[in-house]
N, C-alpha and C positions, 0 to 999 in steps of 0.2 A: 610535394603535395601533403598539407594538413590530414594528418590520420581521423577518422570521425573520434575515433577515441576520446580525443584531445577537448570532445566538448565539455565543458565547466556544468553543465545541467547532468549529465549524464554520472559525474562524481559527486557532485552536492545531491542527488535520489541516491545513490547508493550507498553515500553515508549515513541517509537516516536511520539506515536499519538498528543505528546505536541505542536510537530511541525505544524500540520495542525491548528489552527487557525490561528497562521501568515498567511499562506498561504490562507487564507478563506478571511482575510482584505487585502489583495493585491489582491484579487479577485472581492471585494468590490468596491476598489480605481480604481481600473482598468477600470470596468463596469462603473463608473462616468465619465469616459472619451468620449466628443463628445456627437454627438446624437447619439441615437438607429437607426441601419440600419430599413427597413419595409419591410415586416411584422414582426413585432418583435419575431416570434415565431423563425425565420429564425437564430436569433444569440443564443438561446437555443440549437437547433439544431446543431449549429455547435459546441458550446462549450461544448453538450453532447457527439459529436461523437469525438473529438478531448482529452476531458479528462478523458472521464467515459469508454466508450465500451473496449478500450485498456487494462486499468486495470483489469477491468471487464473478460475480457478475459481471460487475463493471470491469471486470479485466481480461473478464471472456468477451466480452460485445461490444465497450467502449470505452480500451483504455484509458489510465491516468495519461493526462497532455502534460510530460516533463519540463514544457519550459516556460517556469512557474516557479516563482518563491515566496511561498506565505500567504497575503490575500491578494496578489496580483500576480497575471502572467500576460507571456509577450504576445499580442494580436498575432493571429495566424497571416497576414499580409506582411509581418516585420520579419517575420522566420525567413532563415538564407535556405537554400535549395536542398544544401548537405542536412539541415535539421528537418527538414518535410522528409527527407529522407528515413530519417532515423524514426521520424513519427509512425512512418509507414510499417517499418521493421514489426512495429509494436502490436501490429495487424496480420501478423504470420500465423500461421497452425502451430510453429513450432512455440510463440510466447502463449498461445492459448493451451496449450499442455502443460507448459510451466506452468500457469495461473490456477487449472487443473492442479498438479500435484501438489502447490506449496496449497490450495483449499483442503487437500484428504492430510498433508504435514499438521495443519492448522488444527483439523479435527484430533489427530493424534496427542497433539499437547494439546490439547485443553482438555483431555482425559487424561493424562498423563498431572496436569496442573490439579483439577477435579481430587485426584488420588490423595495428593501431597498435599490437599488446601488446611486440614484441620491441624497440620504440625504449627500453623502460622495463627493457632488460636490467642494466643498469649497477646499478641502485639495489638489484635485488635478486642482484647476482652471488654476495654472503657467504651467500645461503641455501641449506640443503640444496637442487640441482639436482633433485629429486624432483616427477616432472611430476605424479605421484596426490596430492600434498601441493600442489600447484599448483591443482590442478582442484578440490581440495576447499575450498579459499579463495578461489577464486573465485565457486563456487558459492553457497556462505555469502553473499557480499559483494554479488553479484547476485540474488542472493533478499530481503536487506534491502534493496537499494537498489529493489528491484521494487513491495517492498512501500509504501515511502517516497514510492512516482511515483504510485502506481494510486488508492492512497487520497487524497491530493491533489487527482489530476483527477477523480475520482468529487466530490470535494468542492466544484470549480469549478465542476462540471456540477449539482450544486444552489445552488449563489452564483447562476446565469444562468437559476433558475426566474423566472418571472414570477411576481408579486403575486397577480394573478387565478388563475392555475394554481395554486397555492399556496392561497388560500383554498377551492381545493375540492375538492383532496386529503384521501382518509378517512383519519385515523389511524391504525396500527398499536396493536392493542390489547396488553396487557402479556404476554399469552398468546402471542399470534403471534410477539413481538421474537426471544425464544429460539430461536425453529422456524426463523424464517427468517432471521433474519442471525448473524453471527458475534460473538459478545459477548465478548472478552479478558479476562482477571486476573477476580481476585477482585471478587463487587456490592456493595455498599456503597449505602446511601441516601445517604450525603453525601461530599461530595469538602472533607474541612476545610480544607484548604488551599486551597480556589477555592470559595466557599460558593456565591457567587454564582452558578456556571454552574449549580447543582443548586436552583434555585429560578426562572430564569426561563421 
């Protein structure tokens, strides 16, 4: 029997995590832009609620739906039994802790990024000095890269179910998928270009 491991959705999400440091240095170069508004605590604040709680959210109450690439993903009716499975996983206490901790990780770097941003004044000194033109790319930059990290470690923390644990997980039925998690782009029964993840 096919280990759920094995599913192709499940290692194409936890690839993308490659993407988030891009997204971390434009977060970086961003923050170098202008002066800091005052109280400084005031542009953490806002760039916490603007790129963390959202994610955060959605992965506390109605995960990312994995199997998806880009702007389409596979109708909840095309999904095989073992992937409603794996949906399901997604809906444990255990991935809503994780989602929890990589949010308080999240807040950590970007005070930790916040610190470091002014060494990176140089590269952006040609750009408009406009700190609202600042905080809005960085915000952007730290929302993709949040969203890049969460989904990832949501995906490691079902790599690290057990076999047993896993065989006796109820599926999510095609009804529920919708309701409860977060399903991106347009459905599609088939992913042509990757046939194979839409039939195992």
């Amino acid at each position: 029997m096919r280990s759920f491991r094995s599913e192709p959705f499940l290692w194409i999400h936890l690839a993308g995590i490659a993407v988030a440091p891009l997204g971390l240095l434009v977060v970086c170069l961003a923050l170098a832009i202008g002066d800091p508004l005052t109280p400084f605590w005031l542009e953490l604040v806002i760039l916490a609620a603007i790129a963390i709680v959202p994610i955060f959210w959605m992965q506390w109450s109605r995960p990312f739906e994995i199997f998806s690439l880009l702007v389409i993903a596979l109708r909840p009716d095309a999904l095989t039994v073992e992937q409603r499975k794996i949906l399901s996983l997604f809906k444990t206490t255990k991935q809503r802790l994780l989602a929890l901790i990589t949010a308080l990780m999240m807040v950590a770097l970007l005070w930790e990024i916040y610190q470091f941003a002014p060494i990176a004044a140089l590269p952006v000194v040609n750009f408009p000095q406009i700190r609202i033109l600042g905080l809005i790319i960085a915000a952007v930059a730290f929302l993709v890269s949040n969203l890049f990290i969460q989904v990832p470690i949501s995906v490691l923390g079902i790599l690290f179910t057990k076999e047993e644990a896993f065989s006796t997980i109820e599926p999510l039925t095609p009804e529920q998928i919708p309701q409860s998690l977060t399903v991106p782009g347009f459905r599609v029964k088939k992913i042509p270009l990757i046939p194979e993840m839409a039939e195992s």
